[in-house]
C-alpha positions in Angstrom: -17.7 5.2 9.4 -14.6 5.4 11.1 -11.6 3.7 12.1 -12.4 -0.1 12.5 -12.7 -1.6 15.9 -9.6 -2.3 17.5 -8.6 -6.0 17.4 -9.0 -8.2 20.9 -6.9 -9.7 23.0 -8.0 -13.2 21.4 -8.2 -11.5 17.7 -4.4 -10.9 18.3 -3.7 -14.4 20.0 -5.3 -16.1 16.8 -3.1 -13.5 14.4 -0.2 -14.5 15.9 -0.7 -18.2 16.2 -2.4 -18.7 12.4 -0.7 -16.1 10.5 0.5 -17.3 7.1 4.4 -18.5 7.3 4.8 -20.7 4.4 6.4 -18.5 1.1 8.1 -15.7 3.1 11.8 -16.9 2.8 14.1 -17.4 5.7 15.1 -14.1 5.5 11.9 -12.3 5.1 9.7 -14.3 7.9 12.7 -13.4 10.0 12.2 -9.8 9.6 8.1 -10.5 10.1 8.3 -12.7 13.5 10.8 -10.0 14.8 8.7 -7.2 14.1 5.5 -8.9 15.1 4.9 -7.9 18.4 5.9 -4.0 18.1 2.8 -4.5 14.6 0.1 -6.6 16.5 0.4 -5.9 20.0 2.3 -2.5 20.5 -0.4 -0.2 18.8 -4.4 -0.7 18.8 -4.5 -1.7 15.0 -7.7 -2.8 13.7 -8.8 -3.3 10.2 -12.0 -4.3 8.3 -12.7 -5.5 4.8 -10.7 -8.8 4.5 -13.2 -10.4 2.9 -12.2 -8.9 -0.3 -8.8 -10.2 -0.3 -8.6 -13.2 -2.4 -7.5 -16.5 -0.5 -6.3 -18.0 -4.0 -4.8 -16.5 -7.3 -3.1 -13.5 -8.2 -4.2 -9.8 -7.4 -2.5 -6.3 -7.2 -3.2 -4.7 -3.3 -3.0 -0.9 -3.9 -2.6 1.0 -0.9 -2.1 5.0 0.0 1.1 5.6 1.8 1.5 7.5 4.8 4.4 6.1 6.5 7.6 3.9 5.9 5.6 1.5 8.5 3.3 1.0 6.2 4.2 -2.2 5.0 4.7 -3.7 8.4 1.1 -3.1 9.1 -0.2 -4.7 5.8 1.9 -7.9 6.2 0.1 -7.6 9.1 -3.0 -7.7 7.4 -2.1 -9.7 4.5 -0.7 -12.9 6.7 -3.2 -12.9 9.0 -5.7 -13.5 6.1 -3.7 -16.4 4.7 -1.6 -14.2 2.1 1.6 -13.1 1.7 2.1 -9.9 0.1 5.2 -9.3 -2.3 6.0 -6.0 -2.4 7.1 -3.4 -5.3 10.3 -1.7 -4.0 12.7 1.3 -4.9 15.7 -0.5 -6.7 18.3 1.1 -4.2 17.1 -0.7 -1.2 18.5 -4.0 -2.6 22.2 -1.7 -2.5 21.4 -2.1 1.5 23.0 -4.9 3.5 20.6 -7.6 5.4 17.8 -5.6 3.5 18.5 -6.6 0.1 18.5 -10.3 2.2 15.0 -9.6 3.3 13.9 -8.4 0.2 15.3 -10.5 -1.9 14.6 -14.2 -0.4 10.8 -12.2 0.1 9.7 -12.2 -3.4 10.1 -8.6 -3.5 9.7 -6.9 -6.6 12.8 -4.0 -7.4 11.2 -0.9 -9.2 14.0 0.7 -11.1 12.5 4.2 -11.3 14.4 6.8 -14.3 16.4 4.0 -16.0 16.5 2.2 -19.0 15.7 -1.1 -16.5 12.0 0.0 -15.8 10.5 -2.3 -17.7 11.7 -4.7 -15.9 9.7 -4.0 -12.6 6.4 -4.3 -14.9 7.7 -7.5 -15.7 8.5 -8.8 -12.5 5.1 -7.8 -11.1 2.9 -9.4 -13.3 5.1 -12.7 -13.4 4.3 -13.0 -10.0 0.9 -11.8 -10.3 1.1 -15.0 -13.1 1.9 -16.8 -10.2 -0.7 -16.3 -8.2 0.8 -13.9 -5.7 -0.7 -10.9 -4.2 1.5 -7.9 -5.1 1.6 -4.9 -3.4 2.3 -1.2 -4.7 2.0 2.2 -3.5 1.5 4.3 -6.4 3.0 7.3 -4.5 6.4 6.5 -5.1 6.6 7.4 -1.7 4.7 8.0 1.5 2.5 11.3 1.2 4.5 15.0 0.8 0.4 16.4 1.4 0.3 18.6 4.4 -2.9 17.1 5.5 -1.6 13.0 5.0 -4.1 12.6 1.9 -2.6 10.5 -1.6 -0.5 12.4 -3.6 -1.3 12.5 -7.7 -0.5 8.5 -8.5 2.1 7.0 -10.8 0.6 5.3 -13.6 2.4 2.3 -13.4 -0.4 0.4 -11.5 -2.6 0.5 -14.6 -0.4 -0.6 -16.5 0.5 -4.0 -14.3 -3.5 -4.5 -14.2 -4.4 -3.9 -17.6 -1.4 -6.1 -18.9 -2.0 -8.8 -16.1 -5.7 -8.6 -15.9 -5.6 -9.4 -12.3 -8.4 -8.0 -10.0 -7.3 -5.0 -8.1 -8.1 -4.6 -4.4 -7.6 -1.0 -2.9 -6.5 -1.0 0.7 -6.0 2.4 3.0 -3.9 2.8 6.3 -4.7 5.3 8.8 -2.7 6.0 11.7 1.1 4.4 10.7 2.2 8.2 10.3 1.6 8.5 14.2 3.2 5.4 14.9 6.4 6.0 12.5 6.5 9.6 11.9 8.8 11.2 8.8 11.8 11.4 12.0 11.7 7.7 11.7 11.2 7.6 15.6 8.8 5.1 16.8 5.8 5.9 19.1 5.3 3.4 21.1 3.5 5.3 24.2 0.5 5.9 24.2 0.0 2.9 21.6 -1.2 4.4 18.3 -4.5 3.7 16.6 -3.9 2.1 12.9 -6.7 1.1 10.8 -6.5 -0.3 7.5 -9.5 -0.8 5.2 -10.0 -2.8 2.1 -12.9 -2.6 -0.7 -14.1 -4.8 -3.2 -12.0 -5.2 -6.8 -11.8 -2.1 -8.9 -13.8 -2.4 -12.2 -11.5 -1.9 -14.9 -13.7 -2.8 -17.4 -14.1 0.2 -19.6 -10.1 0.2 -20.6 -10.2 -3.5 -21.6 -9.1 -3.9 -25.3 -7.7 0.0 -25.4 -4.5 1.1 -26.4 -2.3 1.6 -23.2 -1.9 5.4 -24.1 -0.9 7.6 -21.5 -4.7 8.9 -21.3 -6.3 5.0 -20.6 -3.3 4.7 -18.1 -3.9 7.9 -16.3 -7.9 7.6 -16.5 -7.4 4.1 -15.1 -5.0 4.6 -12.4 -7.5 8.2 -11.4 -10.0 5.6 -10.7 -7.8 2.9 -8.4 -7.0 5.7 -6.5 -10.5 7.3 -6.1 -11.0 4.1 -4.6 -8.7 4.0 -2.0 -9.1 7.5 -1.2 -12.9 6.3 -0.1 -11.9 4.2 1.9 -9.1 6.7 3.4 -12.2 9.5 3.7 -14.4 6.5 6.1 -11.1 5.8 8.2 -11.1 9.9 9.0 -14.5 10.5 8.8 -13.6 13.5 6.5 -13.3 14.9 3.1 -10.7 14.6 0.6 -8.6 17.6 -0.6 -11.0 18.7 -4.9 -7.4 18.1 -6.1 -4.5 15.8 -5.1 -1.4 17.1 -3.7 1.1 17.0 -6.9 4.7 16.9 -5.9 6.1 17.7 -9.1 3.6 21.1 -9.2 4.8 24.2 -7.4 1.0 24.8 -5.9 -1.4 22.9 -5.5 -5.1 24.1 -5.9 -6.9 23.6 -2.7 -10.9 23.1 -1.8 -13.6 25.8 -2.6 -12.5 28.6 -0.1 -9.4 27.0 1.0 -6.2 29.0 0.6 -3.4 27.9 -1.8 -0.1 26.5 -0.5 3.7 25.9 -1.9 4.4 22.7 -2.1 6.7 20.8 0.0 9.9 19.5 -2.0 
């Protein structure tokens, strides 16, 4: 399949004309109009599958993570199809002056990852999934430690916000934001980078409904999300995903039929 065909001149005119404004914050929209043009018109993004981002009501996005851009790019996507992502964020970033401003006034949701105050992330995503907003999350944790830039084993956290909320889940994947913002955190603006992003229709959670959330239903259910978005990942790159995930917390990491085994990174 490929990467999706590279938005037009006019595509990018109506983007940034229509994009959603309203619900971003002063703050927040801030940070999105001045960041705009490097997003929309300094790379050759393209994306496909909006169709399968509801226009009303609450949902959970669930992207891989390949890059600390990566969130630029679904705004991107999100606001140009009449939504307004709230993302789930490490806790620290709100320690960070004029981010905690942006993220704050956004919506954004703090994760408070090993403390006594997780709980309180669940909450805070599916309140606003209550509420009818589209939230965000990269199960990751963080963007990809996989030598090849495929998702890393998931966190189960996701299934736990869907199963509790019940809100449909949408898996996204983003291609191409590592070239554009590699791990130096230098930007590459020339030649312009190709970004694609691809969403798929709701995940069917059915078969956990009414279990026990054990850590076996949460791990089943969040294997699944992420088989998903991996999918979608494999038609961006027109290739094959690794027979295992990249574990970070693993010293190896069993590789493909054939394929050698490496350390792993971290």
């Amino acid at each position: 399949m490929g990467m999706p065909p590279e938005l037009t001149v006019r595509q990018r005119i109506a983007a940034t004309v229509c994009r959603r404004r309203r619900g971003s914050g002063f703050w927040f929209g801030l940070a999105i109009s001045a960041l705009w043009p490097f997003v929309l018109w300094g790379t050759r993004i393209g994306w496909r599958g909006g169709e399968h981002l509801p226009r009303t009501g609450g949902a959970l996005l669930v992207g891989n993570h390949v890059s600390f851009s990566d969130p630029l790019f679904d705004i991107a996507f999100g606001t140009t199809h009449g939504r307004m992502p709230r993302f789930m964020a490490k806790a620290e970033l709100w320690d960070l002056p004029v981010v905690k401003w942006v993220l704050g006034h956004g919506g954004h949701i703090p994760v408070y990852r090993a403390s006594k105050r997780v709980g309180e992330s669940f909450t805070g995503a599916i309140d606003a999934l209550g509420r009818g907003e589209i939230v965000a999350v990269y199960p990751e944790g963080t963007y990809t430690a996989d030598p090849d830039g495929w998702p890393m084993k998931p966190k189960n956290g996701v299934a736990r916000i869907a199963l509790k909320s019940g809100a449909p889940v949408i898996p996204m994947a983003n291609w191409g934001t590592q070239e554009f913002l590699p791990a130096d955190g230098k930007p590459q603006f020339r030649p312009r980078k190709r970004v694609g992003i691809a969403l798929g229709p709701p995940v069917d959670l059915s078969e956990f409904a009414g279990r026990p959330l054990t850590r076996t239903t949460l791990d089943a259910a969040t294997k699944k999300i992420m088989d998903e978005v991996t999918t979608l990942l494999e038609g961006l790159r027109d290739e094959t995903r690794p027979a295992t995930p990249y574990d970070p917390d693993a010293v190896t990491r069993p590789e493909a039929p054939g394929e050698p085994v490496e350390r792993a990174a971290g």
